[in-house]
Backbone as JSON, one array per atom type, in Angstrom:
{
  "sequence": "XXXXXXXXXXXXXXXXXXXXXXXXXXXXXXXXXXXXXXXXXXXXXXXXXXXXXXXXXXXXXXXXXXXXXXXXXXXXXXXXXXXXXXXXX",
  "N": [[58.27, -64.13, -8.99], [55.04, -63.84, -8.82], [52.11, -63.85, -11.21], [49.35, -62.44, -12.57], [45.94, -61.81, -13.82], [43.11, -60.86, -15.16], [41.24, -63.22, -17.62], [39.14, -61.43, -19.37], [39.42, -59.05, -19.26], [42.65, -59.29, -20.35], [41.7, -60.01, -22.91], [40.47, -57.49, -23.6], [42.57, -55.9, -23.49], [44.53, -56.67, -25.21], [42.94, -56.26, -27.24], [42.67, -53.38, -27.0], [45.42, -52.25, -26.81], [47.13, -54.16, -27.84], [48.91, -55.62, -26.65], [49.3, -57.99, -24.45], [48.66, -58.82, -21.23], [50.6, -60.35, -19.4], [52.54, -59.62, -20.54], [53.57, -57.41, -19.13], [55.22, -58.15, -16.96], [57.6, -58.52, -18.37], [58.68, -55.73, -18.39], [59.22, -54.86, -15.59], [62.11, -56.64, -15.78], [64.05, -54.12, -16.62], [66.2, -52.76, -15.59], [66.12, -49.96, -14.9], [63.54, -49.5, -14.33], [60.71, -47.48, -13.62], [59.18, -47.34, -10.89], [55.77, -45.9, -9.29], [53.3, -44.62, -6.89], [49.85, -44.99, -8.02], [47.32, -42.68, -7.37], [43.87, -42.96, -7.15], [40.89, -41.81, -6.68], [38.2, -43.66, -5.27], [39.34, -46.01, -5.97], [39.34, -49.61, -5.08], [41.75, -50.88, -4.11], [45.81, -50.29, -3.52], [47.3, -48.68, -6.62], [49.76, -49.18, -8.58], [52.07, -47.64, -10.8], [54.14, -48.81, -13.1], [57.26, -48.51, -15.21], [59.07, -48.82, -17.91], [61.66, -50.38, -20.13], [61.59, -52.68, -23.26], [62.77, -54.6, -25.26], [64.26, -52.32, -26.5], [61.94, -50.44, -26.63], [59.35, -48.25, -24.71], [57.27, -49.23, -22.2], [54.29, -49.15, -20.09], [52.96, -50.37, -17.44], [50.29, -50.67, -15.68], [49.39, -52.34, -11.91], [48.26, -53.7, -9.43], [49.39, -55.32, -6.06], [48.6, -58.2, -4.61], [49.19, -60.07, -1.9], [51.98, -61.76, -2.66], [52.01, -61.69, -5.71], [51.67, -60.55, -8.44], [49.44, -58.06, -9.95], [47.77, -57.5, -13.17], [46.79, -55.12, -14.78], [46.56, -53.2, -16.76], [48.21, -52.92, -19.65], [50.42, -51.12, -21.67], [51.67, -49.52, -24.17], [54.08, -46.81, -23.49], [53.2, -43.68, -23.22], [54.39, -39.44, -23.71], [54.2, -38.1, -21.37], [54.88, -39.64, -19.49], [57.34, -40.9, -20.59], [58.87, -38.67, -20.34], [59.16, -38.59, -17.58], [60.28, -41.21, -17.08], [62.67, -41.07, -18.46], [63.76, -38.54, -16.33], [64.12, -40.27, -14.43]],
  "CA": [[57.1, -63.29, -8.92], [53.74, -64.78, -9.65], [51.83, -63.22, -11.96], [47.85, -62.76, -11.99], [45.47, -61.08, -14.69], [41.84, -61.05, -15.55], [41.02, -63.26, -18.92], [38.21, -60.7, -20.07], [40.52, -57.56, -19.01], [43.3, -59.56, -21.11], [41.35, -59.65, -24.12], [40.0, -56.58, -23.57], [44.06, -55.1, -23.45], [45.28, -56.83, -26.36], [42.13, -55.5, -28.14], [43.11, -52.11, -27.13], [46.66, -51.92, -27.21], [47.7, -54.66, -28.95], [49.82, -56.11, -25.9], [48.84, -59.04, -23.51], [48.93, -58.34, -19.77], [51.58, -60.97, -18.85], [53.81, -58.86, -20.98], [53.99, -56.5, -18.34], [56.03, -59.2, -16.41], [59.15, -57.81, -18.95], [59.26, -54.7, -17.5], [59.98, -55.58, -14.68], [63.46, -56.68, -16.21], [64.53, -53.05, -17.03], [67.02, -52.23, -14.25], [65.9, -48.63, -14.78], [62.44, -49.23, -14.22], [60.53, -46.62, -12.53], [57.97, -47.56, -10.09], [55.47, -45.17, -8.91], [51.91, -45.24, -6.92], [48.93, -43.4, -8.64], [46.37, -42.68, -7.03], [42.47, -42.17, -7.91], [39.63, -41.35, -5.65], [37.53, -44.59, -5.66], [39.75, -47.21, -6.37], [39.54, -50.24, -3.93], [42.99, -51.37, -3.77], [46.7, -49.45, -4.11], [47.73, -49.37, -8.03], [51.39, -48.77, -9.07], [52.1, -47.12, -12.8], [55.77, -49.23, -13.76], [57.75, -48.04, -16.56], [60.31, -49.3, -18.31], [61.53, -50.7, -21.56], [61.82, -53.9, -23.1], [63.42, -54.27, -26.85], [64.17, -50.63, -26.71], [60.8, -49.71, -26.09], [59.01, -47.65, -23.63], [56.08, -49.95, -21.81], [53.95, -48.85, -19.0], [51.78, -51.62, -16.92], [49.07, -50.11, -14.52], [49.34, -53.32, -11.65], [47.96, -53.98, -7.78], [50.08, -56.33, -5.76], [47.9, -59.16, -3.79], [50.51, -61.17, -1.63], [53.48, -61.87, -3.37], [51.31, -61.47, -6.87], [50.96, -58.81, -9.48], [47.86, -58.51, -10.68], [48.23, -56.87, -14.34], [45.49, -54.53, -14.82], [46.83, -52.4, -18.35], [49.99, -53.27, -20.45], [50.48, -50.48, -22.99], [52.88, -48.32, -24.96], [54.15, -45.33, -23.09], [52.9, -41.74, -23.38], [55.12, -38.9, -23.92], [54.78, -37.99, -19.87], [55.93, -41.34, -19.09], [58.72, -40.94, -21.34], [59.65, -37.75, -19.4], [58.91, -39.35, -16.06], [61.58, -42.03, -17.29], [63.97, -40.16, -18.88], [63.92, -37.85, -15.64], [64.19, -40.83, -12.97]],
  "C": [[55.94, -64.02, -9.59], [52.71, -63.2, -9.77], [49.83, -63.58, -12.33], [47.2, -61.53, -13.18], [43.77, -61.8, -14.98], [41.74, -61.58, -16.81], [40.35, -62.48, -19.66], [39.25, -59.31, -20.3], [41.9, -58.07, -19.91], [43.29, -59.15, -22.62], [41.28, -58.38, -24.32], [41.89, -55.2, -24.02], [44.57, -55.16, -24.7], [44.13, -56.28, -27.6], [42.39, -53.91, -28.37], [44.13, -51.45, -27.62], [47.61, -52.81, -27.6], [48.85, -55.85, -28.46], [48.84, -56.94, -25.38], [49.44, -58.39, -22.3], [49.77, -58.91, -18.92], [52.73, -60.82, -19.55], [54.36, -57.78, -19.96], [54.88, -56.99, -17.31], [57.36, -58.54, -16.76], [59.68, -56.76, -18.48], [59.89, -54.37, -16.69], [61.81, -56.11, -14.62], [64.06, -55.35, -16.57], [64.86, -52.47, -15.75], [66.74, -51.0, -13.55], [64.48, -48.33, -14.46], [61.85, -48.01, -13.55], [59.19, -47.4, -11.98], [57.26, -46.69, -8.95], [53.7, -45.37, -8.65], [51.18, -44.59, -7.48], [47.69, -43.66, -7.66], [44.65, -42.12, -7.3], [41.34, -42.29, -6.89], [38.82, -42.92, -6.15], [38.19, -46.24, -5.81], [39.93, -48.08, -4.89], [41.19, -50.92, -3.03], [43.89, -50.18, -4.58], [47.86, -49.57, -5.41], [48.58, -48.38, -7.57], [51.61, -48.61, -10.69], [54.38, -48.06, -12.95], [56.17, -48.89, -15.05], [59.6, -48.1, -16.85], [60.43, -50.03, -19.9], [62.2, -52.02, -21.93], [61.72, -53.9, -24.9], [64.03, -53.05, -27.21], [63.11, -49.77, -26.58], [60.09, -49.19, -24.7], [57.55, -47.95, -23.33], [55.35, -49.58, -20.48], [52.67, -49.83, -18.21], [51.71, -50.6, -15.68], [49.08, -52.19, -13.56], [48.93, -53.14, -10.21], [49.0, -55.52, -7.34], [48.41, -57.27, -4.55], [48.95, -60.09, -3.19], [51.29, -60.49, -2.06], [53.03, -61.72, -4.74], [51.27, -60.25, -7.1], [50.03, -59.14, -10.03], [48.07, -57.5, -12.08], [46.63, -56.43, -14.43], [45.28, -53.56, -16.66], [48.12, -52.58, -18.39], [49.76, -52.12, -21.85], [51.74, -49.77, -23.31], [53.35, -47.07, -23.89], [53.64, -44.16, -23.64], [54.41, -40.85, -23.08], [54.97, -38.28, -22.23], [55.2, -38.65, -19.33], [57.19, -41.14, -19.67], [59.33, -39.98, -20.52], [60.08, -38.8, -18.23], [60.38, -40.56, -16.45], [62.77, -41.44, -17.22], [64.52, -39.42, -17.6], [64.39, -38.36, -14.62], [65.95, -41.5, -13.31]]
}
């Protein structure tokens, strides 16, 4: 899988939440992942919310595919509806 991310939107991630956006790559390794599309009025291309965990933790990357590429758009912590949404899938 090749892997694709904005340097400004990088910084901008690990400023926020503390993660880098080619961490969201790991996820991806969690057998249990869930992968689900979201959708928002406006947006030009179709984003996917992934969730899954990686050390024991519960990580959720916001990503668009281009090609065969993920484009990493947000790498953060889970929320407690994500955690459902996991737990539930």
């Amino acid at each position: 899988m090749l892997i694709e991310f904005d340097t400004a939107k990088d910084a901008a991630n690990r400023a926020k939440h503390g993660i880098a956006l080619a961490f969201g790559a790991q996820i991806f390794d969690d057998e249990d992942h869930t992968f689900t599309p979201t959708i928002r009025e406006g947006d030009e291309e179709d984003r996917f919310k992934l969730i899954g965990t990686v050390d024991g933790k519960l990580y959720t990357a916001i990503h668009v595919w281009r090609g065969n590429a993920v484009r990493f758009l947000s790498v953060r912590r889970s929320n407690a509806s994500e955690q459902r949404d996991y737990d539930r899938d």
